[in-house]
N, C-alpha and C positions, 0 to 999 in steps of 0.2 A: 504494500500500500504506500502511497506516495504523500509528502508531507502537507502537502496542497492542493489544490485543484487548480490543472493546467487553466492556462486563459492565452487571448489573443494580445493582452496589452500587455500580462507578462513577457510573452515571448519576442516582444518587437518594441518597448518600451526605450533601450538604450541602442535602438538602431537607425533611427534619424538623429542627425546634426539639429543641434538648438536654435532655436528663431533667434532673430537680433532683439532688444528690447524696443519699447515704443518707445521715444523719448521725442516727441510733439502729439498736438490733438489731431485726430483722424474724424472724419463721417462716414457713417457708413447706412446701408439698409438695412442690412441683417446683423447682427451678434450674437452667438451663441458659446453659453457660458457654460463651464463643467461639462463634465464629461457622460454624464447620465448615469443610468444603474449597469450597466455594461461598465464602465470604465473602474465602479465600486467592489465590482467582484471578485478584483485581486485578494 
């Protein structure tokens, strides 16, 4: 039995490069904050 339960963000979590930070204001249409309950299930 295994210590956890596999998931998709675990396994791909440290595999993209990091965005640059925002540092001025933006507009935008859409935002979408958090990562929902998928993202929770690690």
């Amino acid at each position: 039995m295994t210590e956890h339960t596999s998931s998709y963000y675990a396994a791909s979590a440290n595999k993209y490069a990091p965005f640059d930070t925002l540092n001025e204001s933006i507009s935008c249409d859409v935002c979408v904050v958090g990562g929902g309950y998928t993202g929770l299930s690690y």
